[in-house]
C-alpha positions in Angstrom: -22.7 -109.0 -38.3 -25.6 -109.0 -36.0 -28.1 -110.2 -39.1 -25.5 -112.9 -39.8 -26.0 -114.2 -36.6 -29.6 -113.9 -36.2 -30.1 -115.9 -39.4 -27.9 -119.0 -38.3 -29.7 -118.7 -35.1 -32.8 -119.0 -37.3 -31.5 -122.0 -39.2 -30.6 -123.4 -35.9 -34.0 -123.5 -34.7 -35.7 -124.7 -37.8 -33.3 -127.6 -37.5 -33.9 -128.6 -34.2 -37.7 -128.3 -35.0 -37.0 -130.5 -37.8 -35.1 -132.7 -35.7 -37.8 -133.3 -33.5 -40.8 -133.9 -35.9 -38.6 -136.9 -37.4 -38.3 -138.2 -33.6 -41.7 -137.9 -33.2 -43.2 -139.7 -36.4 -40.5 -142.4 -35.8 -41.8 -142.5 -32.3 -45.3 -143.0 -34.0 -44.6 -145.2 -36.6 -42.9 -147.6 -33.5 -46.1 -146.7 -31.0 -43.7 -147.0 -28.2 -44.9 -144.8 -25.6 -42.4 -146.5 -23.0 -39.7 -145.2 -25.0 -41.1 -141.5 -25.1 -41.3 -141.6 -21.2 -38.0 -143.0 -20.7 -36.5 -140.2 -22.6 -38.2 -137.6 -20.6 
């Protein structure tokens, strides 16, 4: 149970990771550095 859980915690992470390299070459491809410091 516990190795079931660590792997979709795993996945998770790689998806968020992936998730956020999209977001930033979007964020490059735009050049909008206003937007990037709105959002933080």
């Amino acid at each position: 149970m516990e190795k079931v859980k660590n792997s979709k915690g795993i996945t998770l992470i790689a998806l968020v990771i992936t998730i956020i390299f999209s977001y930033d070459e979007k964020l490059k491809c735009s050049n909008s550095k206003g937007f990037l410091l709105a959002t933080i």
